[in-house]
Backbone bond lengths (Angstrom), bond angles and torsions (degrees), N, CA, C in turn:
res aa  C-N    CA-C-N  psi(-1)  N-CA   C-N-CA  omega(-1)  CA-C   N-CA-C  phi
1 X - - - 1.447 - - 1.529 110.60 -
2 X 1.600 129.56 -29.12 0.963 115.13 -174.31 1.674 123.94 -87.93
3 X 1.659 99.58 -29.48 1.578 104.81 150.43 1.555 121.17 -56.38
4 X 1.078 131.65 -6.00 1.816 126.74 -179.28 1.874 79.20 -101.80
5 X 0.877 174.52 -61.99 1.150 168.23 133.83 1.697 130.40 35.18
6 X 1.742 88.03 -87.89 1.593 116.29 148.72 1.397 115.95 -37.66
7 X 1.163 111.44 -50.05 1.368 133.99 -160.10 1.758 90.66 -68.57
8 X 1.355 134.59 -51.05 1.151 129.37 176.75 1.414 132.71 -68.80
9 X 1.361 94.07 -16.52 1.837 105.13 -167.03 1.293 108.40 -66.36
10 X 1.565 126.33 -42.06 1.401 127.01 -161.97 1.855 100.60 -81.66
11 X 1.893 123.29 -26.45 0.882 122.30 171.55 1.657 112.70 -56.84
12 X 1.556 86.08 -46.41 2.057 74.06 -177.65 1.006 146.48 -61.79
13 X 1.815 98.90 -26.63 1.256 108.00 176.08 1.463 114.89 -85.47
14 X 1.326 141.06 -10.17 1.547 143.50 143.34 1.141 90.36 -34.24
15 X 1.416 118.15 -92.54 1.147 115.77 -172.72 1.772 148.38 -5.26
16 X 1.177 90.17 -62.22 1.775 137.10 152.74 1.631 100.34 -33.56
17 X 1.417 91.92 -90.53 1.328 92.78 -163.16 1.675 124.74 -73.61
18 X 1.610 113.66 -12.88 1.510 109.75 152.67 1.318 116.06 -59.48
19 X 0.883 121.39 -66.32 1.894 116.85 167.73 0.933 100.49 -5.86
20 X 1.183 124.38 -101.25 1.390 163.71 -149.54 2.174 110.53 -47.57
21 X 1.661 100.33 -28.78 1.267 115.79 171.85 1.869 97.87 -104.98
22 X 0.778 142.12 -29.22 1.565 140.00 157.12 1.339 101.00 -45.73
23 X 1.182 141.67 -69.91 1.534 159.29 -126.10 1.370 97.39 -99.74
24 X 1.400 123.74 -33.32 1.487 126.05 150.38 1.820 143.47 -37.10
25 X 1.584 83.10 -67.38 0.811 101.18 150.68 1.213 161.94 -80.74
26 X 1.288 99.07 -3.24 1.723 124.16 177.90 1.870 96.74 -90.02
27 X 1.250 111.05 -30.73 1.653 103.27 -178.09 1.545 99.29 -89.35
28 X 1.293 134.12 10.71 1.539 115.95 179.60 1.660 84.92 -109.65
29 X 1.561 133.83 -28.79 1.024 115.84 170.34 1.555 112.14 -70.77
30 X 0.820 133.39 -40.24 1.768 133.07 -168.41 1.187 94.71 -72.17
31 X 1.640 152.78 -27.30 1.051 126.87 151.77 1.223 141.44 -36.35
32 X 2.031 103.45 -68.59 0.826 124.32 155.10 1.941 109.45 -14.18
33 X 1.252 115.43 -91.71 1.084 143.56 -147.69 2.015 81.50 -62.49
34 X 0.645 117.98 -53.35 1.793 107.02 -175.94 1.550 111.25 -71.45
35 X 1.283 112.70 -34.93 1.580 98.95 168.16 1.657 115.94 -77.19
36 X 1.236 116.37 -21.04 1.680 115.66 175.85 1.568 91.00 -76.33
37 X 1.466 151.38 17.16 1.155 134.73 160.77 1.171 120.62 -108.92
38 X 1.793 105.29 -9.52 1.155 98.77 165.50 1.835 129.89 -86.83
39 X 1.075 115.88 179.46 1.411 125.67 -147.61 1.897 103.69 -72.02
40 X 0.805 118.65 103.72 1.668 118.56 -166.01 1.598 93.20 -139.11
41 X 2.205 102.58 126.48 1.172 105.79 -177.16 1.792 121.46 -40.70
42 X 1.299 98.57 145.92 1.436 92.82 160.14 1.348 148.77 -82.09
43 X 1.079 153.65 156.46 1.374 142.10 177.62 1.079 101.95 -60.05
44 X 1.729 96.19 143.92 1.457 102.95 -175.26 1.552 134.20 97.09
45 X 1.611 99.61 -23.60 1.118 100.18 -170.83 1.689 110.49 -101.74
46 X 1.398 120.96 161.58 1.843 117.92 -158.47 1.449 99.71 -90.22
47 X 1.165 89.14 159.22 1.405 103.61 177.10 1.683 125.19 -58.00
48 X 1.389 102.89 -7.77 1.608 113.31 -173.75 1.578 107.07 -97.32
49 X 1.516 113.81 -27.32 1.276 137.78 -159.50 1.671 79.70 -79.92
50 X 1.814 125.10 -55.55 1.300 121.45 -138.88 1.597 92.73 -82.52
51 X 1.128 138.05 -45.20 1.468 150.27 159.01 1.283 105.43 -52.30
52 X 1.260 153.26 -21.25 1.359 135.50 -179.12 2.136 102.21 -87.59
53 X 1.756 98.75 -31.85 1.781 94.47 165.14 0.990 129.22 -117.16
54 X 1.859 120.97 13.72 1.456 85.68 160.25 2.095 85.71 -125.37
55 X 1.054 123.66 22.23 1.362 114.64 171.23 1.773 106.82 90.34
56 X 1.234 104.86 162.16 0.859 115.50 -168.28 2.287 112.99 -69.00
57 X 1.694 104.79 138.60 1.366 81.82 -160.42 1.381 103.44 -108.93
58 X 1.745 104.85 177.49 1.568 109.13 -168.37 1.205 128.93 -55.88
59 X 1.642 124.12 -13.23 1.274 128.98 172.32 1.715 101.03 -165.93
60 X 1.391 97.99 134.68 1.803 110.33 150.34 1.285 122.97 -94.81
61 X 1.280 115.94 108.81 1.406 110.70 165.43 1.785 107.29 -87.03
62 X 1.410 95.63 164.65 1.779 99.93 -168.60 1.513 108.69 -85.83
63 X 1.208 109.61 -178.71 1.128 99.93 -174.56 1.568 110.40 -83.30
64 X 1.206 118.79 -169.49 1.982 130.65 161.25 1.213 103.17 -179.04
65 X 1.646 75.39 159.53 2.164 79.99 169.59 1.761 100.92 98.71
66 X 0.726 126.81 175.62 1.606 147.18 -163.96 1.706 91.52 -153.96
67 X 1.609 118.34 138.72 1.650 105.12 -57.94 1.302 118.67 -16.15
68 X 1.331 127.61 153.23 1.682 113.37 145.55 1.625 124.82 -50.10
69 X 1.223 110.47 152.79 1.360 111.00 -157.17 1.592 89.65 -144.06
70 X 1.264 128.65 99.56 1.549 125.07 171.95 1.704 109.37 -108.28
71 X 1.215 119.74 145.32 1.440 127.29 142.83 1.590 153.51 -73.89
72 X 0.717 118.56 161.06 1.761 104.85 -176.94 2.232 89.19 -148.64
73 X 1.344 105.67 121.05 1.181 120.24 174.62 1.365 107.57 -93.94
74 X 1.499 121.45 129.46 1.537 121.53 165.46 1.702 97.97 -125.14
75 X 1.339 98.97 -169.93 1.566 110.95 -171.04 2.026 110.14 -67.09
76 X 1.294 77.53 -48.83 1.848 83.54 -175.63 1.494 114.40 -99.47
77 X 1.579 134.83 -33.50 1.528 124.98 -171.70 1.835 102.65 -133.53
78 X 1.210 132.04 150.52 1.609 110.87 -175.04 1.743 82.22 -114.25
79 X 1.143 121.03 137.25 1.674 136.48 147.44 1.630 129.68 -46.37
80 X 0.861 127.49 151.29 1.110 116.36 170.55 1.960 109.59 -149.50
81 X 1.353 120.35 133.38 1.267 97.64 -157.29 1.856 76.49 -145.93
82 X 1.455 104.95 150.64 1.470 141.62 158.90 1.597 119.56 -98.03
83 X 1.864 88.69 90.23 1.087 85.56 175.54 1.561 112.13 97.21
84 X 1.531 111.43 -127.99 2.107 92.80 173.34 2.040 83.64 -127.61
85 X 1.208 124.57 9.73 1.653 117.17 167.49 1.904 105.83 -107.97
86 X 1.818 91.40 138.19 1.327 140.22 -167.84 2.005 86.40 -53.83
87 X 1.104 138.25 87.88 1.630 132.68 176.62 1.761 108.30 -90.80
88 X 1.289 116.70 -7.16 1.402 121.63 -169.55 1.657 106.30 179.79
89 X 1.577 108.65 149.98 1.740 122.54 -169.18 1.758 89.69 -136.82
90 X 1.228 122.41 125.11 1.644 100.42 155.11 1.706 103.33 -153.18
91 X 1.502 100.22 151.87 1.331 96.25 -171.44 1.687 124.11 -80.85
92 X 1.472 106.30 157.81 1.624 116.70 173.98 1.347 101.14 -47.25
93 X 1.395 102.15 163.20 1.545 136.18 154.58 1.482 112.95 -69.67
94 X 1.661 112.64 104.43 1.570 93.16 -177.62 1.601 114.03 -66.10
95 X 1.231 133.30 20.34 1.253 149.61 -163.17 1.310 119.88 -158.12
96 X 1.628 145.51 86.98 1.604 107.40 149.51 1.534 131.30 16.82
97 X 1.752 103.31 -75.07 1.683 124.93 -171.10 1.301 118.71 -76.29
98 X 1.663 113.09 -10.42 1.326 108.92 162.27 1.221 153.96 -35.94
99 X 1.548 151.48 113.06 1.408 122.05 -167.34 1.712 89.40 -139.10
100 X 1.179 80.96 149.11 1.555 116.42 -178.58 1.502 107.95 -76.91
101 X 1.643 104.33 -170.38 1.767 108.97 -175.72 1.817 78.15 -88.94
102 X 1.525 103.74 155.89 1.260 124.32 -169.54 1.859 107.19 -92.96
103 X 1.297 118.05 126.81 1.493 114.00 -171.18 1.474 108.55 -41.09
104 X 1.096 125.44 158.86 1.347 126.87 169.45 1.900 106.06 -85.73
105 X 1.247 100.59 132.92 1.860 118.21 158.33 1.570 107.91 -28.86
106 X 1.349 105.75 133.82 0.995 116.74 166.68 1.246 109.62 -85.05
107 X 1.877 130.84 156.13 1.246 117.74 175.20 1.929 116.75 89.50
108 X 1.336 118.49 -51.17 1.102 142.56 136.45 1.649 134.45 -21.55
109 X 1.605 128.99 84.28 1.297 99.29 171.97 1.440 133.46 -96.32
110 X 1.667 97.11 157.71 1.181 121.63 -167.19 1.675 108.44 -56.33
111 X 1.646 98.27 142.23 1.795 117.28 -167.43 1.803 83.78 -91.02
């Protein structure tokens, strides 16, 4: 009886600690997935249009690059626009220290 015991301990803690890396990662996706529902300009739309609804934002960086390619930083998603139209929306880091799922290997196939 005490070997069927032993015998369980190392199962549980697998156990344990997959959870525990599931449950991780399931809340960096459910973020994800609730801030992509929130309201982030659309493509396409001008730069006067994107400042007239969500206000003026925490920083402009200038443009560069050929096209020009400028940003507009707000609290939750930063813009990115070609020119004075909206080409891309994506959201902040709820963290600095945050990290995402890690690119996949090149060379490597995909699971």
């Amino acid at each position: 009886m005490t070997k069927i015991r032993f015998n369980w301990i190392p199962l549980a803690l697998i156990a344990v600690l997959t959870t525990s890396v599931a449950t991780a990662d399931t809340l960096l996706v459910e973020r994800m997935q609730r801030a992509q529902e929130q309201a982030v300009p659309r493509k396409g739309a001008t730069m006067v249009e994107v400042e007239s609804q969500y206000g003026a934002p925490q920083q402009k960086r200038d443009a560069v690059g050929q096209p020009p390619i400028s940003r507009w930083v707000y609290p939750a998603f930063t813009v990115y626009f070609e020119r004075d139209y909206v080409i891309n929306a994506v959201v902040n880091k709820a963290s600095p220290t945050e990290q995402g799922p890690k690119p996949a290997l090149a060379g490597h196939p995909q699971e």
